[in-house]
C-alpha positions as CSV (number, residue, x, y, z in Angstrom):
1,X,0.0,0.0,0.0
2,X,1.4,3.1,-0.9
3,X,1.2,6.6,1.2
4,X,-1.3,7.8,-1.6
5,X,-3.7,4.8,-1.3
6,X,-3.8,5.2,2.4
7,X,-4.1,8.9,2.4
8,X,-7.3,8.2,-0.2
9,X,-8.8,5.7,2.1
10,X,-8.0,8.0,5.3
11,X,-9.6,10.5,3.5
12,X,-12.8,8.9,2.9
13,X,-13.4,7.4,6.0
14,X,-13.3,11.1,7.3
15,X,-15.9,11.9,4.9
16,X,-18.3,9.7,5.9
17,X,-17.8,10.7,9.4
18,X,-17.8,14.2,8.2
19,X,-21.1,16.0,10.4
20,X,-18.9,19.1,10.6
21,X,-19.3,19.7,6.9
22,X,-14.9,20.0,6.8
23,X,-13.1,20.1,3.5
24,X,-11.4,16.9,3.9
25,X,-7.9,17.1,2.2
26,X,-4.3,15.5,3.3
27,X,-3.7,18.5,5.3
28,X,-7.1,17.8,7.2
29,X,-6.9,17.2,11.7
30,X,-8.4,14.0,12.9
31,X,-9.7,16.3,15.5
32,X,-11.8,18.3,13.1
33,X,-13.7,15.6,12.4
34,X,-13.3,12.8,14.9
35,X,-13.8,12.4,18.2
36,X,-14.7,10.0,21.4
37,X,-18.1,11.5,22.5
38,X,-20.0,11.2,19.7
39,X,-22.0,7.7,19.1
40,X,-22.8,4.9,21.3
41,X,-19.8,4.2,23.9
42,X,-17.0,2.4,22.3
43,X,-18.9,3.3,19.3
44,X,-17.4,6.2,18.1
45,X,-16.4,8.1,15.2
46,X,-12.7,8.5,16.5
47,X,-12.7,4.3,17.4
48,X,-14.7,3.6,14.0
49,X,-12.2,5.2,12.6
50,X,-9.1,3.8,13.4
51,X,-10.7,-0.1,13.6
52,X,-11.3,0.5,9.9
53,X,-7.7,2.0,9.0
54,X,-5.8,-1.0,11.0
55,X,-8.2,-3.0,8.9
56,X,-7.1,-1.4,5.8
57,X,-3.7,-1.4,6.5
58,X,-4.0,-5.7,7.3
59,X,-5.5,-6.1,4.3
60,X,-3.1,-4.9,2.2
61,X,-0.5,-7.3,4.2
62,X,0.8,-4.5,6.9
63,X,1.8,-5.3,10.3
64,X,-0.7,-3.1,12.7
65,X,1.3,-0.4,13.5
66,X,1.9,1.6,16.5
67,X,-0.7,5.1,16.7
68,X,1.1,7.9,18.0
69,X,-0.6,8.9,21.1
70,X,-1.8,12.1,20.0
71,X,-2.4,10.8,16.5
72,X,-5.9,12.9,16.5
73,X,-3.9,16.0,16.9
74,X,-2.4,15.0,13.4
75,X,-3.4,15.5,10.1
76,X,-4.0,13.0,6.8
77,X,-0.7,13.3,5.4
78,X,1.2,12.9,8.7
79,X,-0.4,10.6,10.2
80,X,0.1,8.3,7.2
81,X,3.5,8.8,6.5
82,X,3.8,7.4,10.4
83,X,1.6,4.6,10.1
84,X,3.1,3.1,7.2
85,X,6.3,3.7,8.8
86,X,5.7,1.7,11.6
87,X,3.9,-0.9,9.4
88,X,6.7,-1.5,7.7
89,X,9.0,-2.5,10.4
C-alpha cells in the first residue's frame, strides 16, 4: 500500500464521518472531524475510525502499526507517513 492509497482511504473514512461539513484534504486534523463522544460508547467516530484503518492497512499485508498517542492532533498526510512507517517494520 502506498502513502497515496492510504491517504485516499484516510480521507474517505473522514468523509463519511464528516457532520462538521470539513473540507477533507491531506492536510485535514483528525480532530476536526473525529472524536470520542459522539456515538454509542465504544462506538465512536474517533474508534470507528481507526478499527477501519488498521483493517485497511491488514489487508493490504501491513503489520498493525503503533498510533502515536496524539495521533488525532495529526493530520491525513502525517499521520500516514507514520503509520506506514511503523507498518513497515
Amino acid at each position: 500500500m502506498t502513502n497515496e492509497q492510504l491517504r485516499a482511504v484516510m480521507k474517505f473514512h473522514l468523509g463519511n464521518f464528516n457532520d462538521e461539513e470539513v473540507e477533507v484534504t491531506d492536510d485535514t486534523v483528525h480532530a476536526r472531524i473525529l472524536s470520542d463522544a459522539d456515538g454509542f460508547g465504544a462506538a465512536n467516530s474517533k474508534a470507528l475510525y481507526k478499527g477501519a484503518i488498521r483493517w485497511t492497512l491488514a489487508k493490504a499485508d501491513k503489520r498493525d502499526p503503533d498510533w502515536p498517542r496524539e495521533w488525532i492532533d495529526m493530520t491525513v498526510a502525517g499521520l500516514a507517513g507514520v503509520l506506514l512507517e511503523s507498518a513497515d517494520v
